[in-house]
Structures are given as structure tokens and as C-alpha cells.
C-alpha positions in Angstrom: 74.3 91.1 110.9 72.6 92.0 113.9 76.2 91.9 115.9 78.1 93.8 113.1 75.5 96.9 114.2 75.8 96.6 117.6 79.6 96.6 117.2 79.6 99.8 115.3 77.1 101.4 117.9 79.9 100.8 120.4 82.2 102.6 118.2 83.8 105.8 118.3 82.0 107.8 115.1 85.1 109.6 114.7 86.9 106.4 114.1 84.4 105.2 112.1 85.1 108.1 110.0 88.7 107.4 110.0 88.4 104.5 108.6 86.4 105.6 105.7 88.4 108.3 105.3 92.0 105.7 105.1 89.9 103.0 103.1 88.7 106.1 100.3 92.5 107.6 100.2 94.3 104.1 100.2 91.6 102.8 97.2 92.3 106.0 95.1 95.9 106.1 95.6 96.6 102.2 94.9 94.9 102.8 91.4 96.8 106.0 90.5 100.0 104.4 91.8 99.7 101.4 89.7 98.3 102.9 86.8 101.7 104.7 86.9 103.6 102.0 87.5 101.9 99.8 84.7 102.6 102.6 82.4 106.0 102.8 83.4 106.5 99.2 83.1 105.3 99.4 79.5 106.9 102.7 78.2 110.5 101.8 79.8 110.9 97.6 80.0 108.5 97.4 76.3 106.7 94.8 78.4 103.3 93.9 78.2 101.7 93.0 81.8 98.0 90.6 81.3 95.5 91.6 83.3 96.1 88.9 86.2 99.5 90.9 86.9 97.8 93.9 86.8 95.3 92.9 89.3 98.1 91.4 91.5 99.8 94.7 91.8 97.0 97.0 92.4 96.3 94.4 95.3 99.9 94.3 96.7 100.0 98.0 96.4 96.9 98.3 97.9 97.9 97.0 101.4 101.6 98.4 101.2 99.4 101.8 101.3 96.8 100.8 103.5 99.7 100.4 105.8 100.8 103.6 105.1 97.6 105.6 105.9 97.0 103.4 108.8 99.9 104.6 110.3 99.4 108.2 109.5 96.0 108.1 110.9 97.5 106.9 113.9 95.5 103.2 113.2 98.6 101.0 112.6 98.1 98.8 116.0 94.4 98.4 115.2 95.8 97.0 112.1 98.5 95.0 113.9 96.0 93.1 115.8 93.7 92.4 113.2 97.2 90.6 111.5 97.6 88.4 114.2 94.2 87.3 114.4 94.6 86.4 110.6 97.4 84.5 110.9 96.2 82.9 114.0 93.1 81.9 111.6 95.4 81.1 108.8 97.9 79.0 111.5 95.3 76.1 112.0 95.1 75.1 108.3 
């Protein structure tokens, strides 16, 4: 815990901010786009999603937008790199 602070100390509080700004826009706008596209799904297709599907797309739409604000924000290559570490973690399974 005690390296997580001294990590944020070192930085910038307008990113900081930034990112809780992207995170906030990206979680509200995942639900409301998915809540829209369940409903679709349901009005148009007469289909009836269970939750686990549900859950699946808010998730999947959730990063698709994350991406999105990221690169608005001007964040995308801080988001690259944290990818590659990822699948450099995911690589030695």
C-alpha cells in the first residue's frame, strides 16, 4: 500500500484527475449504452438475454469505451503500455 501512495505522490494531479474523470464518463456511458442495446435486443430480435450476457456486454462495452475516452483525453499510450505488460503477464501462463 505504502508504494501505491508514493506512486501517486509522484504523479501529476492533473492526470490524476484525468483519469477519474475517463473512469466516471467510461462507467456511466457503458451502462446507458448497454441498457440501450439490451433494450433494443429485446424490443427488435423478441430475445431474452440472462443476466450473465448482460454482464458480458456491459464489460465488453466497457473497455471498447474506455478506449475511446482514453484516446480523447489524450491517455491512449498510457493505456497501450499497461496492455503489453498484461499480456507479457498473461504470456508466461
Amino acid at each position: 500500500m505504502e508504494r501505491f501512495f508514493q506512486m501517486l505522490k509522484r504523479m501529476d494531479k492533473i492526470r490524476i484527475l484525468k483519469f477519474l474523470i475517463i473512469f466516471s464518463f467510461t462507467g456511466i456511458s457503458s451502462l446507458f449504452a448497454s441498457d440501450f442495446i439490451i433494450l433494443s435486443i429485446k424490443k427488435y430480435f423478441s430475445l431474452s438475454l440472462s443476466f450473465y450476457y448482460e454482464i458480458f456486454l456491459i464489460i465488453i462495452l466497457y473497455h471498447f469505451i474506455l478506449a475511446i475516452f482514453c484516446y480523447l483525453f489524450g491517455e491512449f499510450p498510457y493505456v497501450l503500455i499497461k496492455l503489453r505488460r498484461l499480456k507479457q503477464l498473461f504470456a508466461r501462463f
